[in-house]
C-alpha beads as a LAMMPS data file, in Angstrom:
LAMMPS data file: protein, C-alpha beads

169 atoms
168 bonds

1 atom types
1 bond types

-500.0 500.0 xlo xhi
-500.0 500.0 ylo yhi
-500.0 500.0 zlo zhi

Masses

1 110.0

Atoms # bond

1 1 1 -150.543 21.213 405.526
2 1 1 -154.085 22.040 407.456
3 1 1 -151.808 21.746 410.454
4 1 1 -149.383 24.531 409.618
5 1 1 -151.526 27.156 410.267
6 1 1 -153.467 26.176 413.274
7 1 1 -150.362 27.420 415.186
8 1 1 -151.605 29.760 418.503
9 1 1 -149.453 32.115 417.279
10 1 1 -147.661 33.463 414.412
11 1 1 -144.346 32.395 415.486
12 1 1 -145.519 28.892 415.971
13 1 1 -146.982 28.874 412.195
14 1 1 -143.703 30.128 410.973
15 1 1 -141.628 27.488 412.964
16 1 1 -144.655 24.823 411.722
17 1 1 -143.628 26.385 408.233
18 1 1 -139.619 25.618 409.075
19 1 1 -140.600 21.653 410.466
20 1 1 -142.537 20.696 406.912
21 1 1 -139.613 21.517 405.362
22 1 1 -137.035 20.251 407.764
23 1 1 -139.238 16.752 407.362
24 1 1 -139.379 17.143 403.733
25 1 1 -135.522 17.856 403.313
26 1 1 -134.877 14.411 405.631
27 1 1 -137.463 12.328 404.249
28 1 1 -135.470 13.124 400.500
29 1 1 -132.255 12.669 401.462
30 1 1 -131.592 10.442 403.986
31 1 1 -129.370 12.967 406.184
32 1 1 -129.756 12.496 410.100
33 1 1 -131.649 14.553 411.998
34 1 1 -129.832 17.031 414.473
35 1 1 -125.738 17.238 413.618
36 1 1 -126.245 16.889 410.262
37 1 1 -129.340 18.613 409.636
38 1 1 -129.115 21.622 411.702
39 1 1 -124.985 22.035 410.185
40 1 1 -126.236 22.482 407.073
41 1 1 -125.678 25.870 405.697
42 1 1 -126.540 27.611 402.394
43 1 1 -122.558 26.802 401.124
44 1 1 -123.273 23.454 401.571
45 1 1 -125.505 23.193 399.095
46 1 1 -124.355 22.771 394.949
47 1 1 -126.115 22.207 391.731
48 1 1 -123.398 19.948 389.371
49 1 1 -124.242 18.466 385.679
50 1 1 -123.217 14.801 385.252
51 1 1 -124.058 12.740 382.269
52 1 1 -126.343 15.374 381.141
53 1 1 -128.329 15.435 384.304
54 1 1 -128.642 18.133 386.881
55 1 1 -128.197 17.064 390.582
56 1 1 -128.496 18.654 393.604
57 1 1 -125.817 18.156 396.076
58 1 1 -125.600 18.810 400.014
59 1 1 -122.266 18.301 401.804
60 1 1 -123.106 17.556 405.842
61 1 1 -120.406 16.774 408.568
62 1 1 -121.722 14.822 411.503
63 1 1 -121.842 11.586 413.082
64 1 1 -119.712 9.712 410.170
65 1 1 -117.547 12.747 409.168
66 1 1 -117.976 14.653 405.770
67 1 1 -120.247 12.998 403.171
68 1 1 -121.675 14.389 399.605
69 1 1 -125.194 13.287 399.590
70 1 1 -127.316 13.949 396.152
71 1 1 -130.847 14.677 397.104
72 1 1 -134.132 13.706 395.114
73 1 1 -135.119 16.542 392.543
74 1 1 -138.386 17.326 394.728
75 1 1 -135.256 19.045 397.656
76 1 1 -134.658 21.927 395.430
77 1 1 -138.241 22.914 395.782
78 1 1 -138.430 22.478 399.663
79 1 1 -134.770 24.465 399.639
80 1 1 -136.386 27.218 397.711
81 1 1 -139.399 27.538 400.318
82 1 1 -136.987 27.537 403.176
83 1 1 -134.890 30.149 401.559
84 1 1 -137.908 32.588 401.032
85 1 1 -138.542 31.919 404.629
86 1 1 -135.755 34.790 405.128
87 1 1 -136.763 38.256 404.265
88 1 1 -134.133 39.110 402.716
89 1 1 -133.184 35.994 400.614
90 1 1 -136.857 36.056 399.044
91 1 1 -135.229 37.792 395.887
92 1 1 -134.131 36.834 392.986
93 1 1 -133.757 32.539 391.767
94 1 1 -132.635 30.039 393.843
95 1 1 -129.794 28.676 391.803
96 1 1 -128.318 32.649 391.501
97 1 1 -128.742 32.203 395.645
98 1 1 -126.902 29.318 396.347
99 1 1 -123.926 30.839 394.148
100 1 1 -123.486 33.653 397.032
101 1 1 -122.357 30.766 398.845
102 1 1 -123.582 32.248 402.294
103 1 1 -122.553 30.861 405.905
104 1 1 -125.894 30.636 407.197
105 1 1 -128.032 27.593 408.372
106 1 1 -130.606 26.445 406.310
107 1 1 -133.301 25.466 408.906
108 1 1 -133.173 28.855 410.630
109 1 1 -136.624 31.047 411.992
110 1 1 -136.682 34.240 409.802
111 1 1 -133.774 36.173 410.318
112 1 1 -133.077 34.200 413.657
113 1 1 -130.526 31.417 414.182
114 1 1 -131.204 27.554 413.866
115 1 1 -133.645 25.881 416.579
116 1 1 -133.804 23.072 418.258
117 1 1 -137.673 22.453 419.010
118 1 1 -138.346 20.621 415.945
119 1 1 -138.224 17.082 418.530
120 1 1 -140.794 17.908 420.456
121 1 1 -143.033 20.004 417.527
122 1 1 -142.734 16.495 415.347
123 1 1 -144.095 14.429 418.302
124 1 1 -146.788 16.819 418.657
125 1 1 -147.953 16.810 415.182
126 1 1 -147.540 12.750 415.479
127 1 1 -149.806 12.567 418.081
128 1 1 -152.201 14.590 417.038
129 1 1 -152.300 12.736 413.981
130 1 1 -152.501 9.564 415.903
131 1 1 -148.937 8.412 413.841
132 1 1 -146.978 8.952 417.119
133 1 1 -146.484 4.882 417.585
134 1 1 -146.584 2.412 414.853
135 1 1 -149.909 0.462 415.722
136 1 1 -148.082 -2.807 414.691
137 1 1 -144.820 -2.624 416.460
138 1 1 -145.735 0.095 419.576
139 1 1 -142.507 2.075 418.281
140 1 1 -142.709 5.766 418.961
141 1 1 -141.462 7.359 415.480
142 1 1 -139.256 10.400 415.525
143 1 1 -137.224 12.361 413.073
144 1 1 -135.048 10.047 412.844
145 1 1 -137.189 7.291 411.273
146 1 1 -137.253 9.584 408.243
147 1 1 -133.994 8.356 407.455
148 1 1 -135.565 4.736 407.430
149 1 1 -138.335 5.926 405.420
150 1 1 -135.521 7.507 403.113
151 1 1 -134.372 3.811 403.213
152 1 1 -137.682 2.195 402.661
153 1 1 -138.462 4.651 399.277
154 1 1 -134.852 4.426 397.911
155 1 1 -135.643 0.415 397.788
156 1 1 -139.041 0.027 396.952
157 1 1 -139.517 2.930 394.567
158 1 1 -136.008 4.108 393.171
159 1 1 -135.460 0.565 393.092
160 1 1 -132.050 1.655 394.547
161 1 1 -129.829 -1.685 395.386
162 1 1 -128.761 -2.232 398.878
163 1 1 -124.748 -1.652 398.536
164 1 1 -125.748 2.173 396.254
165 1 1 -127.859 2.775 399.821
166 1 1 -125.314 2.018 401.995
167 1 1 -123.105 4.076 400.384
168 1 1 -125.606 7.125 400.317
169 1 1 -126.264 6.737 404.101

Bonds

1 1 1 2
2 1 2 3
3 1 3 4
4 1 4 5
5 1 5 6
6 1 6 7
7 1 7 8
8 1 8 9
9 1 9 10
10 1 10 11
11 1 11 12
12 1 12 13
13 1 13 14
14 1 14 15
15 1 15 16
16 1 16 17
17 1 17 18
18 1 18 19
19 1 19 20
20 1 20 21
21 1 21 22
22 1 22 23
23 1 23 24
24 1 24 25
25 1 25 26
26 1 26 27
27 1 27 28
28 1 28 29
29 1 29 30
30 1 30 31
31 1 31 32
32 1 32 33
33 1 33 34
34 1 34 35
35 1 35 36
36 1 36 37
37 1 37 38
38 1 38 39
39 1 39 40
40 1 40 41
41 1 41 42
42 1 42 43
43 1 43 44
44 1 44 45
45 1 45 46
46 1 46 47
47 1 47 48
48 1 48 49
49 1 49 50
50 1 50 51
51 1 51 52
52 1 52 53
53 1 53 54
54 1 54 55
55 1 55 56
56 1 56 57
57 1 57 58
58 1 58 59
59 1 59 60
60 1 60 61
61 1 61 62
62 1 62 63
63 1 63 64
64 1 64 65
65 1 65 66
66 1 66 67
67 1 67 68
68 1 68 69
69 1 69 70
70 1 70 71
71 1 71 72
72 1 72 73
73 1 73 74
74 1 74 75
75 1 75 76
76 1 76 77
77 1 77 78
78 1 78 79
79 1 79 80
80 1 80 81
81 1 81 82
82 1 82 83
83 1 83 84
84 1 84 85
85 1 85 86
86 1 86 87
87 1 87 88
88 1 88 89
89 1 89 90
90 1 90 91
91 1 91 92
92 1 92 93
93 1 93 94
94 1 94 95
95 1 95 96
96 1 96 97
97 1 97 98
98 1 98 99
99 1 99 100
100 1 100 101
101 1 101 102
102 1 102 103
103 1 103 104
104 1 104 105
105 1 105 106
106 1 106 107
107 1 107 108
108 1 108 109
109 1 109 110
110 1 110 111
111 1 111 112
112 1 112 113
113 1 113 114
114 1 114 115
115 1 115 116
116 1 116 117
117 1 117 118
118 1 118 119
119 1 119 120
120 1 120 121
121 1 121 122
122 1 122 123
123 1 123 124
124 1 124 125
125 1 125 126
126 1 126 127
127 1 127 128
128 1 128 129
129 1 129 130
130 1 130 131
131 1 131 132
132 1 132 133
133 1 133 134
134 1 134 135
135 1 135 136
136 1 136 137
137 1 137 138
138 1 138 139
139 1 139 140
140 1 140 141
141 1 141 142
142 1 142 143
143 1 143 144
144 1 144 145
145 1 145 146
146 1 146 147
147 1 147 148
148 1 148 149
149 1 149 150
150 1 150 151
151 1 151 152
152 1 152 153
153 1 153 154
154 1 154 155
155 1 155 156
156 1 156 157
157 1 157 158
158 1 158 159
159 1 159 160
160 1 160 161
161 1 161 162
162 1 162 163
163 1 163 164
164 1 164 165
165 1 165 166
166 1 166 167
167 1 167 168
168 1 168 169
């Protein structure tokens, strides 16, 4: 969070802003970086009662095809930040916004379309924070190892089995 706003300008602490979320959203989900990711638009994106439980439900097309992936409750939260991000989406709840069903992209700057710097801004933020390279293997992390650390959670604290993983990833 400190780092956010330690941007040189205000464009980089609204695009540091867009990455916490971007990292957040990936980290909860297990979606891939890139294709998937930067596909994703507002449409894409369902609430749906099962069992008496709400879920939250993105729909991405990329490397596999299309998949349904149900994202941990916390993703509704970062969702709702990145929506708000847009001046004029900031109104209103975010359930009564993702029933407008817009075609837009959800990791967008402002009122801008998507970008594609988030790469390079991660490994910056790594290195500065010395996390670049895991110290016992010498392997450079990027945004894609949030989908193994979606992995790693999903078994050791959801307790998730491995065949219910597969299937989500």
């Amino acid at each position: 969070p400190h780092w956010i706003d330690k941007g040189h300008t205000a464009k980089t602490n609204q695009m540091r802003r867009l990455l916490r979320d971007y990292v957040l959203v990936l980290a909860n989900t297990g979606i891939r970086a890139g294709t998937e990711a930067m596909n994703l638009t507002w449409s894409n994106i369902t609430f749906f009662d099962e069992g008496g439980k709400r879920y939250l439900a993105l729909h991405v097309n990329g490397k596999t095809g299309h998949r349904e992936v149900i994202a941990r409750h916390c993703v509704a939260r970062y969702l709702d930040r990145l929506r708000k991000l847009t001046t004029t989406h900031k109104a209103g709840t975010f359930e009564a916004f993702l029933k407008k069903k817009l075609n837009q992209p959800v990791f967008r700057v402002g009122d801008k379309d998507t970008t594609s710097t988030f790469g390079k801004m991660f490994a910056r933020l790594l290195t500065q924070t010395q996390l670049l390279k895991d110290h016992r293997t010498s392997t450079v992390r990027t945004l894609y190892s949030l989908r193994h650390t979606y992995a790693t959670f999903a078994l050791t604290y959801n307790r998730m089995n491995v065949y219910t993983l597969a299937e989500h990833m």
